[in-house]
TIDOTOR-959776 format. One line per 8 residues: number of its first residue (from 1); their letters; for each residue y negated, z, x negated of C-alpha. Coordinates in steps of 0.2 Angstrom, whole numbers. Layout:
NUM	a	Y Z X ~ ...
//
This chain:
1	xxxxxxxx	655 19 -363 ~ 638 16 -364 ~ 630 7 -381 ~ 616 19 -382 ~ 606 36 -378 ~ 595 26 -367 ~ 610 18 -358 ~ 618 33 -357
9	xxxxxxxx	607 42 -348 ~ 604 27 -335 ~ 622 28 -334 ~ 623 44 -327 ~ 609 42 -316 ~ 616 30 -309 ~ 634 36 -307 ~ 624 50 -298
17	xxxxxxxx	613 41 -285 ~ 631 36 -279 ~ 636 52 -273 ~ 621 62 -269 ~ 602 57 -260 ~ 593 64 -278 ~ 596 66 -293 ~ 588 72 -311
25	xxxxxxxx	598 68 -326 ~ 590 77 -344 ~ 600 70 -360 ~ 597 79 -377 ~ 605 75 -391 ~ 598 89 -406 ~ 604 94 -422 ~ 598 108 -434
33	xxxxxxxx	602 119 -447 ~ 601 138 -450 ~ 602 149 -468 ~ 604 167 -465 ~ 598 175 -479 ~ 601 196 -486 ~ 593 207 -499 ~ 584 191 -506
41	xxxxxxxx	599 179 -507 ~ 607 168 -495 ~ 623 174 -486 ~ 626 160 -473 ~ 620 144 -469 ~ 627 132 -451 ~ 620 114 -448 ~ 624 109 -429
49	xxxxxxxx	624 95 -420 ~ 626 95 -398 ~ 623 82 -385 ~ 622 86 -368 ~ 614 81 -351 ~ 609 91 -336 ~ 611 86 -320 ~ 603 92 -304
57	xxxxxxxx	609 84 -288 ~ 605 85 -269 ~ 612 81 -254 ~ 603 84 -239 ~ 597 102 -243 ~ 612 105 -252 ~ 608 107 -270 ~ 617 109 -287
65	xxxxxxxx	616 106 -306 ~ 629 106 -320 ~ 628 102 -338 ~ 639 89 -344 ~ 645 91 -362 ~ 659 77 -361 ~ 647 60 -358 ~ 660 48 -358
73	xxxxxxxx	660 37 -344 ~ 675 42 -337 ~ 674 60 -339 ~ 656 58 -330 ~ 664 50 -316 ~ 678 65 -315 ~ 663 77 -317 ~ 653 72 -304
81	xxxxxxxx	666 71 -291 ~ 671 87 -294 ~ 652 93 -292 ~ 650 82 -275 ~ 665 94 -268 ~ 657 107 -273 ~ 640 102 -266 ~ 649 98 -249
89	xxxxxxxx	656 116 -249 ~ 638 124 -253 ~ 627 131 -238 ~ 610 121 -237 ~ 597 128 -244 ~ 581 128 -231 ~ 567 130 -244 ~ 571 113 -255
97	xxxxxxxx	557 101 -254 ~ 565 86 -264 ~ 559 80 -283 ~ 544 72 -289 ~ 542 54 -281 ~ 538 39 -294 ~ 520 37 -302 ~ 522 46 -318
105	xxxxxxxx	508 46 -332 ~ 514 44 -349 ~ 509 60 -359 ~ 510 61 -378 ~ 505 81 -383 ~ 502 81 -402 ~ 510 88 -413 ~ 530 89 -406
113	xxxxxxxx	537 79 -421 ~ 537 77 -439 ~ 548 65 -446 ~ 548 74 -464 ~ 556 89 -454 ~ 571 79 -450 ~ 572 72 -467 ~ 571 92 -474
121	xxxxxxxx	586 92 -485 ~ 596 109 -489 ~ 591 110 -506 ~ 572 111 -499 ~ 577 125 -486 ~ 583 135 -500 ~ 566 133 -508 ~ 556 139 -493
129	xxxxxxxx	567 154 -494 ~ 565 158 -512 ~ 546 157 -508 ~ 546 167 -495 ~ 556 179 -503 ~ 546 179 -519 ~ 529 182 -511 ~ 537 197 -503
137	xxxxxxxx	542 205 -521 ~ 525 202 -529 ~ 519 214 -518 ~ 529 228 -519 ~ 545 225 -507 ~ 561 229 -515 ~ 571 216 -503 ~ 571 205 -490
145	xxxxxxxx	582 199 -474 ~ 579 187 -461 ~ 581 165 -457 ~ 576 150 -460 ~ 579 135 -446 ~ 575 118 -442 ~ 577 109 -428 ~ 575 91 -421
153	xxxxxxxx	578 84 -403 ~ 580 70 -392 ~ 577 69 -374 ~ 576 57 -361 ~ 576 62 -342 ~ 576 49 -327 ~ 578 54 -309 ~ 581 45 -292
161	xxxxxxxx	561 49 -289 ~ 555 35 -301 ~ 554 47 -317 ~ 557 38 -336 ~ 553 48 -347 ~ 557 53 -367 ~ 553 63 -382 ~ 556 69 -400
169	xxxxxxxx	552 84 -407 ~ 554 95 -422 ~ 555 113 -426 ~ 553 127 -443 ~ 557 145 -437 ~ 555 158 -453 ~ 557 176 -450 ~ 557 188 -464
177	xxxxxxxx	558 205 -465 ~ 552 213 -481 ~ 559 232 -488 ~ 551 247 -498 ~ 561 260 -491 ~ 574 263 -478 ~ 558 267 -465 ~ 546 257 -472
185	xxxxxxxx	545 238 -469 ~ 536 222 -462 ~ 539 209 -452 ~ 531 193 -450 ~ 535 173 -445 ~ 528 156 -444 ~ 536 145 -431 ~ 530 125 -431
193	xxxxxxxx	531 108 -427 ~ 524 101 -443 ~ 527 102 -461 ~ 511 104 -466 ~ 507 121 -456 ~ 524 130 -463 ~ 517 141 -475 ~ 533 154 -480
201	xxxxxxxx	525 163 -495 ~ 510 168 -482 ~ 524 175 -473 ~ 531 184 -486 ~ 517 189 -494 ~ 512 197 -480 ~ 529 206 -473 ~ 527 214 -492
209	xxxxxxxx	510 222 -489 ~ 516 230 -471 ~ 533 237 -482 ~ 523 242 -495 ~ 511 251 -484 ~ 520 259 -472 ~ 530 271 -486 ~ 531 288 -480
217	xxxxxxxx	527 287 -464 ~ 524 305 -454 ~ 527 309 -435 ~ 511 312 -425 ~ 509 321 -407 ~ 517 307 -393 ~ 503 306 -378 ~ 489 294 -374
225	xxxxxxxx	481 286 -387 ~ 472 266 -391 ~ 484 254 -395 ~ 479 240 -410 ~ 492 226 -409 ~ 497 216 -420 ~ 500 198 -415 ~ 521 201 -417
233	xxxxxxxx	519 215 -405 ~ 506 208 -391 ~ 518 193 -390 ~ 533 204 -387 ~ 523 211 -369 ~ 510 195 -366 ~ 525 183 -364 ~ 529 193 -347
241	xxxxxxxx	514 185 -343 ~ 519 170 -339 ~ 537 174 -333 ~ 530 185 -320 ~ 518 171 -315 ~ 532 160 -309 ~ 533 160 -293 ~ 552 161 -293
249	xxxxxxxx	550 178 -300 ~ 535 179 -287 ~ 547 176 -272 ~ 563 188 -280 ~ 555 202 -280 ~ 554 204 -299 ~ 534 200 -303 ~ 520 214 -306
257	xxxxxxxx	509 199 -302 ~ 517 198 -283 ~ 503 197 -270 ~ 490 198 -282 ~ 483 179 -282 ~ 463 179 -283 ~ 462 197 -286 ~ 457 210 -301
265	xxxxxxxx	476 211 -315 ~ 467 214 -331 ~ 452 219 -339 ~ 434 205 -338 ~ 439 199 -356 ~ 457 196 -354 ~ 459 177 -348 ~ 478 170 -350
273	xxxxxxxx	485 152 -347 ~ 500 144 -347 ~ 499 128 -360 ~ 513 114 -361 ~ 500 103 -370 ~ 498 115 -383 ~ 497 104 -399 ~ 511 112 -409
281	xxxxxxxx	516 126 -397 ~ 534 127 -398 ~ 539 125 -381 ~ 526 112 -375 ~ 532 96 -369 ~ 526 79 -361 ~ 535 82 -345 ~ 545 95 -336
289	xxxxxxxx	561 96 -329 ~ 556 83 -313 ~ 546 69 -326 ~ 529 77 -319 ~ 517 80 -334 ~ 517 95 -342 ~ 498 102 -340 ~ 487 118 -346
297	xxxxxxxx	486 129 -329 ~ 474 145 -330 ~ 482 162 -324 ~ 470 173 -327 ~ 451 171 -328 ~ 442 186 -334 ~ 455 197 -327 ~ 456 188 -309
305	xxxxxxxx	475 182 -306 ~ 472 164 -303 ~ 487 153 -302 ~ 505 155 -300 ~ 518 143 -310 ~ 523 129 -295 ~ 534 115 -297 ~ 537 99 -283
313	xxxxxxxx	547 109 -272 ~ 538 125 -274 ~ 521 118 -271 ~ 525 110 -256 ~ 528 127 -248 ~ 513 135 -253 ~ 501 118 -251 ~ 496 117 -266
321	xxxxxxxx	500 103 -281 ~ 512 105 -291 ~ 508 114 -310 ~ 521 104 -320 ~ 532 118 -325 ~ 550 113 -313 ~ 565 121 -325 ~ 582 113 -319
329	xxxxxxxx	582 129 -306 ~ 565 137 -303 ~ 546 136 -312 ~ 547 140 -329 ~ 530 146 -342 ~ 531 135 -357 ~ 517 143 -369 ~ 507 158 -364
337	xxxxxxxx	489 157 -371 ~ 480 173 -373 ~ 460 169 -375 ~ 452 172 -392 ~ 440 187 -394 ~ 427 189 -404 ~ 434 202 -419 ~ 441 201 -434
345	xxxxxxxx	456 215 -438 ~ 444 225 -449 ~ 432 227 -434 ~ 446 230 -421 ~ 452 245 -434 ~ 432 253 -435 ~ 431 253 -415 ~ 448 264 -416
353	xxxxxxxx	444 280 -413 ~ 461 289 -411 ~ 477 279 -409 ~ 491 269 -418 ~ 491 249 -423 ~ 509 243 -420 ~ 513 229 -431 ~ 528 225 -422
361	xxxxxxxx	539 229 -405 ~ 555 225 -399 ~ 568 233 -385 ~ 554 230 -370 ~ 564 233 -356 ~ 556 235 -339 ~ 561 252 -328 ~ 553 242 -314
369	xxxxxxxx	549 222 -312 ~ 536 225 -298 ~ 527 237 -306 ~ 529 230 -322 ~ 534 249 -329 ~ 543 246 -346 ~ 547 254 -362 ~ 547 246 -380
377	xxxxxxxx	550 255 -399 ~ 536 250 -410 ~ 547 243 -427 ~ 542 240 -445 ~ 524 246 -448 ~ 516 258 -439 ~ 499 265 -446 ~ 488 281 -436
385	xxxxxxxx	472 277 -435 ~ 457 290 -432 ~ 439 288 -433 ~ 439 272 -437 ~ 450 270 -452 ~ 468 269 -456 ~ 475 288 -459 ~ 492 287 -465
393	xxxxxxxx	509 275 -458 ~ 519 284 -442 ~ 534 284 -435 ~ 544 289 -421 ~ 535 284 -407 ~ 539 275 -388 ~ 528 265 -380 ~ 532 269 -362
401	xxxxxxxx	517 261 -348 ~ 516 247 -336 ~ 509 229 -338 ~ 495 231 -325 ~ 490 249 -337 ~ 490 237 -353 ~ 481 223 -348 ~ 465 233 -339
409	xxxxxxxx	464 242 -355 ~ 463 228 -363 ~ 443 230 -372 ~ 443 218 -388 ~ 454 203 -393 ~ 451 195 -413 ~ 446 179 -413 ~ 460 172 -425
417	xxxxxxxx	476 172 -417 ~ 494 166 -421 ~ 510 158 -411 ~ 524 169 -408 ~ 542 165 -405 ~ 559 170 -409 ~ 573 185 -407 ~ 560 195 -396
425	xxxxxxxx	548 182 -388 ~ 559 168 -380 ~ 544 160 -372 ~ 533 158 -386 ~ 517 164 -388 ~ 496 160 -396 ~ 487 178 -396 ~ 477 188 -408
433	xxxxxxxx	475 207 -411 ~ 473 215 -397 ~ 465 233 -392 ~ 470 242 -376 ~ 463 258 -374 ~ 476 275 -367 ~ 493 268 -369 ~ 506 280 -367
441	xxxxxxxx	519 286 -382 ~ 533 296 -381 ~ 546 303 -395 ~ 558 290 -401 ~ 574 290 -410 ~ 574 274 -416 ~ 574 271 -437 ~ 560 260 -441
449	xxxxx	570 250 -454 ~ 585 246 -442 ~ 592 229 -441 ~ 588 214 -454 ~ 585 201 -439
//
């Protein structure tokens, strides 16, 4: 067995150049700990501890990957020759262009890890919670739900192709929900690498002001109308952004941004890019999947598609470089970057004429990929806004549009702007406020105050 993460991993890769022409083998070892917390106490906590390593092989054209949980060396061996019968079975696959070759830059993105995150003990966690929770109730909330978690990885990844790479990193995930009423409440989270930017009674403090706020909401007339957005909810629909700019979801069939490379997708103030150096972003990364640096590639400049997500393989076929976002199976987004604007939240609410500001979304599901047609229920705070000013909280609305609708009528972004990530934003996301003029809304049955996630 070997003596040593490092060893371990140059075990594998090894084991794996026997069988097969290439190989990428990507060891993590991670621990973490969660505390579910309900109605201001704490209700369950879990500390976790994995270590894994994924391998992607190739033999001629033939390709395959499996995860190894069991990294022994014996049950390595076992492994992989059950997955060099398999590879011998499989049909070649014409559009493989090989991994990265050797020549790798070493890349150190700021920010990934804290030690004193590790060190957080769970006495401490508790405490953050109880902050959080407190700044809720001084400003009106009557309760609170949500999580606390930390987490702290490993990884090393080598490949046939020369790549030696490795990296630690940390993580703080708090999402609170704050109550008033069974349909009023607020949402908010602070996701980070570092120690020094969690700030959990900001996030409490303000989930309590949306609760407190959005107490007897009425319904309002479903139709066209400007949409404000809170930075929770642009996250939920910008993060399709980037997914949609990979161009694995190009080729399937499943993009909005299919064939529209160097032409007009959003409105002149909307630029977008996809950022693995982000300092702090919570997927960024020194290096993808293949070893190759992880870079900040533009998608879309002043509303002009750009780029599409490429990695070795991909950008072979296409003749163009590689964009440093390989997943173990197709290009992957890591952070989408939405441009700051030039607003504050005040501003963005006085150049409202007639519409909603949504403080949070969740359930976007798309009708259809290509057109980007989707539906999503606002949730927690929702306010009418008319003339300028904030009326009166709202409730029972859809937003039912397209992605290609939103971002043309996107007209003013706020110049601050937050990261985004967790239950409904899997690739994380740095945006402002955002105002798109005549979004769509239909009736919806949805209760604004269900769940506690």
């Amino acid at each position: 067995m070997a003596e040593s993460f490092e060893d371990l991993t140059a075990f594998i890769l090894k084991a794996a150049e026997k069988r097969f022409d290439e190989a990428v083998v990507h060891a993590v070892r991670s621990r973490g700990r969660l505390i579910k917390f309900t109605n201001g106490g704490l209700s369950a906590g879990r500390l976790s501890m994995d270590q894994t390593a994924s391998v992607f092989v190739a033999k001629g054209k033939k390709v395959a990957v499996t995860a190894l949980k069991e990294l022994e060396s014996r049950q390595v061996e076992k492994s992989l020759a059950k997955l060099e019968k398999f590879v011998a079975k499989e049909k070649p696959n014409p559009e493989y262009g090989g991994i990265a070759d050797s020549g790798f830059r070493k890349m150190d993105v700021m920010n990934l890890y804290d030690p004193r995150v590790e060190r957080l003990t769970g006495e401490e966690l508790s405490g953050y919670v109880s902050e959080g929770v407190d700044g809720a109730l001084s400003r009106g909330a009557k309760r609170a739900s949500g999580t606390l978690e930390t987490g702290y990885s490993k990884e090393i990844l080598r490949s046939s192709g020369g790549a030696k790479c490795s990296q630690k990193s940390t993580s703080l995930t708090f999402s609170l929900r704050a109550f008033s009423d069974k349909d009023a409440s607020g949402h908010k989270v602070c996701v980070t690498r570092a120690l020094q930017h969690f700030k959990p009674w900001d996030v409490g403090v303000n989930a309590g002001d949306l609760a407190r706020e959005s107490m007897n909401p009425r319904p309002v007339p479903a139709g066209k109308m400007d949409v404000l957005f809170d930075p929770m909810a642009a996250a939920v629909m910008m993060q399709h952004v980037g997914e949609a700019a990979s161009i694995f979801s190009v080729e399937a069939g499943f993009s909005f941004l299919e064939g529209k490379l160097n032409k007009k997708v959003g409105s002149d103030i909307l630029t977008v890019f996809d950022d693995g150096t982000l300092p702090g972003g919570m997927a960024s990364t020194n290096f993808d999947a293949e070893g190759i640096p992880a870079q900040k590639t533009t998608l879309i400049r002043f509303g002009v598609l750009r780029n599409y997500l490429h990695s070795t393989g991909t950008a072979k076929r296409y003749g163009v470089q590689t964009t440093g976002n390989a997943g173990i199976i197709h290009p992957r987004p890591w952070n989408v970057v939405v441009d700051r604007g030039n607003y504050d939240v005040h501003e963005l609410v006085r150049e409202t004429r007639k519409g909603v500001f949504v403080t949070n979304m969740w359930y976007m599901r798309f009708q259809n990929y290509r057109t980007g047609e989707f539906s999503a229920i606002p949730r927690d705070a929702m306010f009418y806004v008319e003339n300028g000013r904030i009326a009166h909280p709202v409730k029972g609305l859809r937003l039912s549009d397209s992605m290609p609708n939103l971002m043309g009528g996107i007209e003013a972004l706020s110049e601050k702007r937050e990261q985004v990530f967790g239950w409904e934003v899997e690739t994380p996301v740095k945006c402002g406020h955002m105002l798109a003029r005549g979004m769509r809304f239909t009736k919806s049955t949805a209760k604004a105050g269900e769940g506690a996630r």
